[in-house]
C-alpha positions as CSV (number, residue, x, y, z in Angstrom):
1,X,-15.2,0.2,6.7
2,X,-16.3,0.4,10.1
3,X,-13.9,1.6,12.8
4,X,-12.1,-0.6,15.4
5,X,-13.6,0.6,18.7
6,X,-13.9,-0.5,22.6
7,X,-15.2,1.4,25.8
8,X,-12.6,2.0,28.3
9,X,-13.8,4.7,30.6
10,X,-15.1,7.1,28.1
11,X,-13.3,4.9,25.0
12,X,-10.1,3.2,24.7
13,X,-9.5,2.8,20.6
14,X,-8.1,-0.9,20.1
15,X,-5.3,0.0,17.7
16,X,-5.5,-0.4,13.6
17,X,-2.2,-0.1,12.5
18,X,1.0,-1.2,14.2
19,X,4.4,1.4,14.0
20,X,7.1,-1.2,15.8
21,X,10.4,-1.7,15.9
22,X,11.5,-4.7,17.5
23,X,13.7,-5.2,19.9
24,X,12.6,-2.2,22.0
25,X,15.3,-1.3,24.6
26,X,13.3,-0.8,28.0
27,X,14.5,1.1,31.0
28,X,14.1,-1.0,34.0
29,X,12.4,1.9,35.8
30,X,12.0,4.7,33.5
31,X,11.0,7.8,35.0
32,X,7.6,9.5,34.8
33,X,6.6,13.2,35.6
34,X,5.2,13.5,39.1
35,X,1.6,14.3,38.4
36,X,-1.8,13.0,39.5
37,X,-2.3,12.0,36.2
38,X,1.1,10.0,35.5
39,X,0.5,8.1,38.8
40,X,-3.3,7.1,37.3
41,X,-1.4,6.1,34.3
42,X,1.3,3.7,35.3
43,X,-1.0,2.4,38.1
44,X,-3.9,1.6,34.9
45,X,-0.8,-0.3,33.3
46,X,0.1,-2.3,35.8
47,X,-3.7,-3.5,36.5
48,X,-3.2,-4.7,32.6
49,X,-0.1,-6.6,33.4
50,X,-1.5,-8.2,36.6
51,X,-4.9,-9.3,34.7
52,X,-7.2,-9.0,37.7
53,X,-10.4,-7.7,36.5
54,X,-11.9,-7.7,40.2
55,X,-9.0,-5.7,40.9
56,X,-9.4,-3.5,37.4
57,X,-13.5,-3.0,38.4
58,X,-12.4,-1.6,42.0
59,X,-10.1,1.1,41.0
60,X,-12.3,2.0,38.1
61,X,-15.1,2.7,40.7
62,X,-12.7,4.6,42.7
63,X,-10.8,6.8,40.9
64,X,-12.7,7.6,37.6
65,X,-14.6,10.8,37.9
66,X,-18.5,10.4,38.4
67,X,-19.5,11.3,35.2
68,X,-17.8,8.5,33.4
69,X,-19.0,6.4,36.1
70,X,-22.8,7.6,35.3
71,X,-22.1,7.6,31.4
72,X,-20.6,4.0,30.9
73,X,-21.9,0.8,32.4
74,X,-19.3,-1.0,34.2
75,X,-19.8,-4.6,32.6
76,X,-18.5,-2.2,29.1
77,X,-15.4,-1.7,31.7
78,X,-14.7,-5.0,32.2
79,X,-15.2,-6.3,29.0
80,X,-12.5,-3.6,27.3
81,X,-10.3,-4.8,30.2
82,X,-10.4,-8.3,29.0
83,X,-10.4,-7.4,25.2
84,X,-7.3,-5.2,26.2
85,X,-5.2,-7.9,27.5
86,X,-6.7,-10.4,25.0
87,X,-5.1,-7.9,22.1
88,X,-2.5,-6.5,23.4
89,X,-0.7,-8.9,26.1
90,X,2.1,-7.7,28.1
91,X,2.8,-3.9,28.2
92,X,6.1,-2.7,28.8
93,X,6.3,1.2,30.0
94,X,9.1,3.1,27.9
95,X,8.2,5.9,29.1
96,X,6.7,9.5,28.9
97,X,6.2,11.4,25.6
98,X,7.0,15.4,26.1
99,X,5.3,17.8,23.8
100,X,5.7,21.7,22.9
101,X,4.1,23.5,23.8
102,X,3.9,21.2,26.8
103,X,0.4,19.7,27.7
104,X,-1.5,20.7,30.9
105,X,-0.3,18.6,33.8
106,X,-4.0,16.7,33.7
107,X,-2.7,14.6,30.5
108,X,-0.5,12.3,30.8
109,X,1.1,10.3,27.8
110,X,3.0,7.0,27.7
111,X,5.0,4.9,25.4
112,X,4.2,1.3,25.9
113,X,5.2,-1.6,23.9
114,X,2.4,-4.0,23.4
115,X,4.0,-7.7,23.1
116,X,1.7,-10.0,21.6
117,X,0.7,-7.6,18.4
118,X,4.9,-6.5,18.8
119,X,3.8,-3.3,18.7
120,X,4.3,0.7,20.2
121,X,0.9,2.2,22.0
122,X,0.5,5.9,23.1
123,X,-2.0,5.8,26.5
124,X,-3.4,9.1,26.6
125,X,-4.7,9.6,30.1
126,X,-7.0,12.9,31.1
127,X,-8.2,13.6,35.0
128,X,-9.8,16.8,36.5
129,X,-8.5,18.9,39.4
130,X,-9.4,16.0,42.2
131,X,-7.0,13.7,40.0
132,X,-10.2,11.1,38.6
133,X,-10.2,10.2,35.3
134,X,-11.9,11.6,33.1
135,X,-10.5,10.2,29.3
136,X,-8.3,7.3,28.6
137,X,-7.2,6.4,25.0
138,X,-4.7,4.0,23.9
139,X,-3.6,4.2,20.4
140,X,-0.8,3.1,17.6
141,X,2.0,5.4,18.5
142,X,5.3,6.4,16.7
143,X,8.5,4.7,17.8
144,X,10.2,6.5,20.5
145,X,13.3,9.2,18.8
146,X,16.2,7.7,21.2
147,X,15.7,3.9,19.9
148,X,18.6,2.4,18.0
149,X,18.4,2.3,14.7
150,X,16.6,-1.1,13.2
151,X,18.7,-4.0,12.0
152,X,18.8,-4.1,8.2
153,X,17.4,-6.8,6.3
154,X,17.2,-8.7,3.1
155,X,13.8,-10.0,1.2
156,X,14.3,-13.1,2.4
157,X,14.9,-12.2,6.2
158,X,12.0,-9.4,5.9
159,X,9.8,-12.7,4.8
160,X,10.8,-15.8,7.7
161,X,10.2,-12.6,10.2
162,X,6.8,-11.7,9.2
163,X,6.3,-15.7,8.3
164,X,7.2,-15.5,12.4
165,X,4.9,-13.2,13.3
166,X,1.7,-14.8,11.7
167,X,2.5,-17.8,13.5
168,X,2.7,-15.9,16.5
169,X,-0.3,-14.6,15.8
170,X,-2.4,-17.3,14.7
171,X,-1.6,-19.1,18.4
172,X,-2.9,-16.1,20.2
173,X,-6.2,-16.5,17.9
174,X,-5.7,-12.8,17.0
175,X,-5.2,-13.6,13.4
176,X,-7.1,-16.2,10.8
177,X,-6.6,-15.7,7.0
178,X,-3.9,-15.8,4.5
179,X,-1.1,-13.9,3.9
180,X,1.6,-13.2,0.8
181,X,4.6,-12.0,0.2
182,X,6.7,-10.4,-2.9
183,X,9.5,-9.1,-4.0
184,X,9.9,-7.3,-7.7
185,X,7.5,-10.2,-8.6
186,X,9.1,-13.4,-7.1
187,X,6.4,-14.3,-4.0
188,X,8.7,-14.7,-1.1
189,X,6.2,-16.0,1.7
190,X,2.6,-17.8,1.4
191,X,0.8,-18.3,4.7
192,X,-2.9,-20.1,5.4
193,X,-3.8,-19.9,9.2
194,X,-6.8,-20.8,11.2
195,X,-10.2,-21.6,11.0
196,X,-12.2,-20.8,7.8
197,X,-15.4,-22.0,9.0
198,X,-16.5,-22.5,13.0
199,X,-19.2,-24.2,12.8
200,X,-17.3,-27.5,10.6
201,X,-14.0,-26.5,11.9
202,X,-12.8,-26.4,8.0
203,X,-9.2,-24.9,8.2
204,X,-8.0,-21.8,6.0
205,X,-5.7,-22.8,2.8
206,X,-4.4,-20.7,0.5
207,X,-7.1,-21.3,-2.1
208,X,-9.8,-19.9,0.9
209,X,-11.7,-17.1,-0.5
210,X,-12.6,-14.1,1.8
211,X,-14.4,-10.9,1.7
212,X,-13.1,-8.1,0.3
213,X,-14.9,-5.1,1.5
214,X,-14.2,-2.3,-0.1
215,X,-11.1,-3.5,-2.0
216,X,-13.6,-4.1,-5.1
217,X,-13.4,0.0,-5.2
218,X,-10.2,-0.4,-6.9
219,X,-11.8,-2.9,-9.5
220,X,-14.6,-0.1,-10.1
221,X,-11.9,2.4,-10.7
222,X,-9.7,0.5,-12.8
223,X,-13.3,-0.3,-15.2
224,X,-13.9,3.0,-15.2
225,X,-10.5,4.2,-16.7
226,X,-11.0,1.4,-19.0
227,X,-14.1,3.0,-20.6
228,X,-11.9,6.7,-20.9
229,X,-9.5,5.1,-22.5
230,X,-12.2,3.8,-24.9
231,X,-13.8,6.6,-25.2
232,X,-17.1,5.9,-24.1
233,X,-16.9,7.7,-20.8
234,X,-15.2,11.1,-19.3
235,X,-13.8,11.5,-15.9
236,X,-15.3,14.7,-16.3
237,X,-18.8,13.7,-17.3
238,X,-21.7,14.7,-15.4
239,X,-23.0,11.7,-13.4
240,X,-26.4,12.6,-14.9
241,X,-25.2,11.9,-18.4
242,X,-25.0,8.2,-18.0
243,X,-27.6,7.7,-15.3
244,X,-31.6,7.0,-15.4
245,X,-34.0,9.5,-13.7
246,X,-35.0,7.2,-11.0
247,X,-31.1,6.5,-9.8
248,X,-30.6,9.8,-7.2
249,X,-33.8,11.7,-8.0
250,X,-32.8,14.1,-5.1
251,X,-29.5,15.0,-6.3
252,X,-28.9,17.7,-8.9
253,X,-26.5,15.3,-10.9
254,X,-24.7,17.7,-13.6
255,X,-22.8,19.0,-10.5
256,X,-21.5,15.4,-9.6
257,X,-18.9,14.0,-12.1
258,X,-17.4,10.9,-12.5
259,X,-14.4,11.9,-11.2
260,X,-15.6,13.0,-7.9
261,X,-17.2,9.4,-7.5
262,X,-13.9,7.8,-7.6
263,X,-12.3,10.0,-5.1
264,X,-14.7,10.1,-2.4
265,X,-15.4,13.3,-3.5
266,X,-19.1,13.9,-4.8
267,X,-20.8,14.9,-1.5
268,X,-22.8,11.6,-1.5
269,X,-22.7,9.0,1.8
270,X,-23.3,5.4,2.6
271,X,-26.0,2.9,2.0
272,X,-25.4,1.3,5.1
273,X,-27.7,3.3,7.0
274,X,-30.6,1.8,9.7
275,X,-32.9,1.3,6.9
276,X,-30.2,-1.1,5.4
277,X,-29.8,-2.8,9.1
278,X,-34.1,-3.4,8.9
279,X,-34.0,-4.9,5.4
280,X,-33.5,-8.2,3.7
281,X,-30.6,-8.9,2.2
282,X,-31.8,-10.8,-0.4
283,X,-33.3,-7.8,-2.2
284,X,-30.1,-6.8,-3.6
285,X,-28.5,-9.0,-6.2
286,X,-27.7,-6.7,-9.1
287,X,-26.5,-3.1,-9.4
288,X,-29.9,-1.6,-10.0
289,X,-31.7,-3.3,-7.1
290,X,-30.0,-0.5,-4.9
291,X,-32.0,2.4,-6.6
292,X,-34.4,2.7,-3.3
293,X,-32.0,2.4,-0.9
294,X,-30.1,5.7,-2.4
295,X,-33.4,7.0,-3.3
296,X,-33.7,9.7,-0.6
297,X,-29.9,10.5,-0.8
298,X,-28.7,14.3,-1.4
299,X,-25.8,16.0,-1.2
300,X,-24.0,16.7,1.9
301,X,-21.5,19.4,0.5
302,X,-20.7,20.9,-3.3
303,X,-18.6,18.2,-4.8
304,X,-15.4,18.6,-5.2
305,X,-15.0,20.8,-2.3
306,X,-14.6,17.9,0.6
307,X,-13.3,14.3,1.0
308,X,-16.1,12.1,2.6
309,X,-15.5,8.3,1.9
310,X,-18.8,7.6,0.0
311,X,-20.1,3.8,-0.8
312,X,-23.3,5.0,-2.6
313,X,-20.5,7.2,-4.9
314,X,-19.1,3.8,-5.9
315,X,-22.1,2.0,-6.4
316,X,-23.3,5.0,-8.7
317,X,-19.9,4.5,-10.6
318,X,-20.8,0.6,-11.1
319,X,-24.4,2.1,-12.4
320,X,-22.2,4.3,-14.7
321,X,-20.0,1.5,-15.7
322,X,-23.2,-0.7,-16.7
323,X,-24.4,2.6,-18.8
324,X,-21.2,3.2,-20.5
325,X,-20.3,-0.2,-21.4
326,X,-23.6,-1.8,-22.4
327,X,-23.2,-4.9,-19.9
328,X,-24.0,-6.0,-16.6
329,X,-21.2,-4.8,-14.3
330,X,-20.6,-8.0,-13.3
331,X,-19.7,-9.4,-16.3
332,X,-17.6,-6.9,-17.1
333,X,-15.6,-6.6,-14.3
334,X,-15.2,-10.8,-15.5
335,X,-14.4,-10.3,-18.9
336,X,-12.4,-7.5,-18.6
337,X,-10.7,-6.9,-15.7
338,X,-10.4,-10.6,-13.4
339,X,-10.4,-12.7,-16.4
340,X,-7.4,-11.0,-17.8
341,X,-5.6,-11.1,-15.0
342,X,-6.3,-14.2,-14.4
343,X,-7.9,-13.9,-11.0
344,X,-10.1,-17.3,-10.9
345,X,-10.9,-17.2,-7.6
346,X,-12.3,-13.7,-8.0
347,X,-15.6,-12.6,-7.9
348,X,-18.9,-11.4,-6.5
349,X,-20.3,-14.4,-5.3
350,X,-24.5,-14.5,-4.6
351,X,-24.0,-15.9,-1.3
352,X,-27.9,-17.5,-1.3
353,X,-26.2,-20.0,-3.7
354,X,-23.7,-22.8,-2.9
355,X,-19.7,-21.5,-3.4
356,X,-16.8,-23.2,-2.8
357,X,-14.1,-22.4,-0.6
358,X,-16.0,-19.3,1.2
359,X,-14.8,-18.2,4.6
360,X,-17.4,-17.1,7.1
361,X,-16.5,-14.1,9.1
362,X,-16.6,-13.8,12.4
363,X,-16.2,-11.2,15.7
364,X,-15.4,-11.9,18.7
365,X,-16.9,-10.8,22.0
366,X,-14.8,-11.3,25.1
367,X,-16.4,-11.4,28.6
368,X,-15.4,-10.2,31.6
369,X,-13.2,-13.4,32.5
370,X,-11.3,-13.3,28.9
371,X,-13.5,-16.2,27.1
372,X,-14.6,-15.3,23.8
373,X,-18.0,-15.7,22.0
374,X,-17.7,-16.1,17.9
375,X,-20.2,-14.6,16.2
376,X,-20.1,-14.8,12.4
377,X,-21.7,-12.2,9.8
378,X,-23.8,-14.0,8.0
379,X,-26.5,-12.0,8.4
380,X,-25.0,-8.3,8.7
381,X,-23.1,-8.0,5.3
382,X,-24.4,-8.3,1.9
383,X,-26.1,-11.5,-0.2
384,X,-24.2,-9.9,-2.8
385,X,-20.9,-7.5,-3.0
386,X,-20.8,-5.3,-6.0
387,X,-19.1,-1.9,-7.2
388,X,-18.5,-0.6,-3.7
389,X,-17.2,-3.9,-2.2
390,X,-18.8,-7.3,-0.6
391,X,-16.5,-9.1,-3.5
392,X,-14.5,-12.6,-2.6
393,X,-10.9,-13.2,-3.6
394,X,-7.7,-14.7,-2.9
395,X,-4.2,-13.6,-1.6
396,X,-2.6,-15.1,-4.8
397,X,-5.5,-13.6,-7.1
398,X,-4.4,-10.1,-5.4
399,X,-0.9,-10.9,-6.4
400,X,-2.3,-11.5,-9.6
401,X,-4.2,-8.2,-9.8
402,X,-1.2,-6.5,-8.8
403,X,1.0,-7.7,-11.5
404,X,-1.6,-7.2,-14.3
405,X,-1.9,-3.5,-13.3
406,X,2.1,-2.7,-13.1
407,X,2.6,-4.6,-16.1
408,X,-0.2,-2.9,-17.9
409,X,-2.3,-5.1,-19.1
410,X,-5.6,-3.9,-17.2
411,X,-5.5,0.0,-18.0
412,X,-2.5,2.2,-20.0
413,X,0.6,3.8,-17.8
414,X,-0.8,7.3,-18.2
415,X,-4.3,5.4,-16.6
416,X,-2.7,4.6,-13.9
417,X,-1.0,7.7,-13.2
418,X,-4.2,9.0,-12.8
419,X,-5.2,6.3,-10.8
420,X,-2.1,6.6,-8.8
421,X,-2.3,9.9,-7.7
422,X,-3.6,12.1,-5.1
423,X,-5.7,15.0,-6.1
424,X,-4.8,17.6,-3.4
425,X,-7.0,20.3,-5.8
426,X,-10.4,18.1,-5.0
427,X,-9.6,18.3,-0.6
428,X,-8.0,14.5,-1.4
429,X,-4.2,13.9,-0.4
430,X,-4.2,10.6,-0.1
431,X,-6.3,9.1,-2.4
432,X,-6.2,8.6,-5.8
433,X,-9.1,7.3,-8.3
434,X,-10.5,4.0,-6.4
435,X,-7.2,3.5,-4.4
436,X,-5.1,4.6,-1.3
437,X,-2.2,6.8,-2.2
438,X,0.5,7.4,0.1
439,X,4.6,8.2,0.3
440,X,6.5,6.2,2.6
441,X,10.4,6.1,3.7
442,X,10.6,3.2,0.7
443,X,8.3,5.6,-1.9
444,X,5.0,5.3,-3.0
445,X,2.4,2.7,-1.8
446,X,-1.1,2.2,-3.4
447,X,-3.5,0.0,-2.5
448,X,-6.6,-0.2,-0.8
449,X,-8.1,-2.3,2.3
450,X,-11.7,-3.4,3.4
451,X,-13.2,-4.4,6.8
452,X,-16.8,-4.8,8.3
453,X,-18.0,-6.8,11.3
454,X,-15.9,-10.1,10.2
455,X,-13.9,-8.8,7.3
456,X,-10.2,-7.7,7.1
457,X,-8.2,-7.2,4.0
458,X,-5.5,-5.1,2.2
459,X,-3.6,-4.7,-0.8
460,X,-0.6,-3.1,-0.8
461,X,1.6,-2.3,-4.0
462,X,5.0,-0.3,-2.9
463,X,5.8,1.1,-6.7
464,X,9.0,2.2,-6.2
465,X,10.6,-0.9,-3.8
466,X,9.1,-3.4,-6.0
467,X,7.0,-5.0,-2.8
468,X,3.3,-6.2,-2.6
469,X,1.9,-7.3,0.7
470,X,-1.6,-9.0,0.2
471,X,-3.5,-10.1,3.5
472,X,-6.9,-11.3,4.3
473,X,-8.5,-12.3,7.5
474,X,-12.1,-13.6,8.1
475,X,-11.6,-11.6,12.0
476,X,-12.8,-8.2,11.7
477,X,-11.1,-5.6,14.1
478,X,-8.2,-4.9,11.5
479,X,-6.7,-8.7,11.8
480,X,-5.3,-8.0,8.5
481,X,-3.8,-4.5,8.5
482,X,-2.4,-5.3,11.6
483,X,0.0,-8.3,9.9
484,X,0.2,-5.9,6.9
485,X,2.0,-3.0,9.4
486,X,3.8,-5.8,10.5
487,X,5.3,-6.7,7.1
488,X,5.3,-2.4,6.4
489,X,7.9,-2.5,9.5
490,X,10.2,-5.0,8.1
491,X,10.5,-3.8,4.9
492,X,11.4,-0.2,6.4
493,X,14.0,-1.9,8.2
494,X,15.4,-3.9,5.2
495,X,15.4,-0.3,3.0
């Protein structure tokens, strides 16, 4: 997954992840600490409100310190200042967030509530000893301690309120891709908004398929575990026991096992490197066509000793599947994993090749007077997903996935424990064997997301509350785990 980034100054970081709780009680004039950098702070926030990039350009000039002036061009300025109110819309100023020890008086930090994603943002604001700024960030922020506590409320009211905020939304443009729903296995809200392709203005449906990005990971893992439990492969298995010569031939592979593939812990990287930008995607259409683009790959610590998130350790874990099990992983993951589960609309489509129902992704790029250009990803992301992600699916054939697994008909309970659990001992707290792992105020949540230039998706399965929340956007920039935080602060306030 690439990150969610934007240049404001020396970076502003759009936010990934929403913490809000709605309504938030503003002051009408809360008061701010009397420093140099406070003053630069609330006067930033209310060029935001006022939306008057001529305005925005002129103070930037003025009061930023002349390195960030000499390090960023200003047309980057402007167009973060129109992405900004684009994403964010109205900010309301709660107030100041204090700290101990207490930070130097050339930070200042506010607590704003952004209105359109409904949403709390911390603005971290940094000048030097003449008061110019030096560093702004804005980023998700916890709620504020003093708020009131949030309304309770049932399945059923957590559902029409996050039906609500898609809508929402969807009108802004900041959202396009569907959306579901459920409780203990009843599915409480379906959604299907915007466009699913630009250039034939076909509208999304429910049956739309979209990327996954990395959320085939979990599928790899779950394959994996599926071979230990029939014996024909060891979590605990040198890498170099299943694989050819030629796959790695710079990598001592009896220190890499299995394991640490599937926990991001093996030392290895990514194949999407500049040599992957120069070359043609239609070279890679089966596992083993990736050999020469991991050729030259070694090791960039002892396994088991760091957590690196590592495409090339998943794609050798598809190579290893293929090995143990004697088929194509393709077919595999088919016959025994999405077929089973009955995920039809599941797969690794060869996107060369005509497919039905396939959402193009798309960026945007916002100029300096807030119009947007769409530019879709055709040609950035694979012809091909496979063991590391690239794979297409459904909201409802998520759903599906979901309920296979908890009712054990994809791995055994005591796979999934594995699966399902953090492995603190191997530098990994929070993830498991192919999936997330995490403990929330409603108990454990696994699942796993994706995104790359036009690709948002999650999966999230709350084990304990009996909730899954399955969302996926054709909008890169974390369109979908922004509506999945969403749905995460409902069901908070419902617990």
């Amino acid at each position: 997954m690439r990150a969610r980034t934007i240049a404001l100054l020396l970076f502003l970081l759009a936010p990934t992840i929403a913490l809000a709780q709605t309504p938030p009680p503003y002051s009408d004039s809360p008061t701010l600490p009397q420093t140099p950098a406070y003053e630069r702070a609330g006067e930033l926030v209310d060029l935001l409100n006022k939306g008057d990039a001529g305005a925005f350009e002129a103070y930037v000039r003025e009061h930023s310190a002349a390195s960030v002036l000499e390090q960023i061009p200003m047309d980057q300025h402007r167009a973060a200042f129109a992405q900004m109110r684009r994403e964010n819309g109205p900010l309301e100023l709660h107030g100041a967030r204090s700290y101990d020890p207490p930070r130097p008086d050339t930070t200042a930090t506010l607590i704003l509530w952004a209105s359109w994603p409904e949403a709390w943002r911390g603005l971290v604001l940094e000048v030097d000893g003449a008061g110019k700024i030096t560093r702004l960030t804005m980023n998700p922020a916890r709620p504020p301690s003093d708020l009131p506590k949030a309304e309770a409320l049932t399945p059923e009211q957590v559902a029409e309120k996050l039906s609500g905020f898609v809508d929402r939304a969807a009108a802004r443009d900041a959202f396009s891709g569907t959306v579901l729903l459920a409780k203990d296995g009843k599915v409480l809200l379906t959604k299907a908004v915007g466009i699913a392709n630009r250039d034939f203005d076909v509208p999304v449906t429910l049956d739309t398929k979209f990327n996954l990005g990395s959320m085939n990971k979990m599928m790899t893992a779950v394959a994996c575990m599926q071979l230990v439990e029939q014996g024909k492969l060891s979590l605990d298995d040198p890498i170099g026991k299943h694989l050819a010569e030629d796959w790695l031939p710079k990598v001592d592979k009896s220190k890499v096992k299995v394991r640490h593939l599937l926990t991001h812990t093996s030392g290895l990287g990514s194949y999407f490197t500049e040599e992957w930008d120069r070359t043609s995607r239609a070279l890679y259409h089966t596992v083993s066509d990736w050999k020469p683009m991991v050729a030259d790959e070694t090791l960039a610590f002892e396994p088991g000793t760091q957590w690196a998130y590592s495409n090339t350790g998943m794609l050798i874990a598809g190579a290893i599947v293929e090995a143990a099990s004697g088929s194509d992983y393709y077919e595999y993951v088919r016959q025994h994993i999405t077929g089973p589960a009955g995920m039809t609309d599941t797969d690794c489509y060869e996107l060369d090749r005509a497919n039905r129902r396939i959402a193009v992704g798309y960026d945007k790029a916002f100029a300096p007077d807030g119009s947007v250009t769409y530019h879709n990803n055709l040609f950035l992301h694979v012809m091909r997903g496979g063991p590391a992600g690239g794979g297409y699916s459904t909201v409802t054939d998520l759903f599906r996935f979901d309920q296979a697994l908890r009712a054990g008909k994809l791995v055994k309970q005591a796979s999934l424990d594995q699966l399902w659990q953090a492995y603190p001992e191997l530098s990994d707290d929070n993830y498991g064997l192919g999936f997330f792992v995490e403990t929330s105020p409603v108990g454990r949540i696994v699942g796993h997301s994706g995104g790359f230039n036009g690709i948002s998706a999650v999966l999230s399965m709350y084990l304990d509350a009996g909730w899954t929340i399955s969302v996926m956007s054709n909008y890169g920039d974390g369109a979908a785990t922004d509506v999945e935080a969403k749905a995460r602060e409902l069901i908070a306030a419902g617990r």
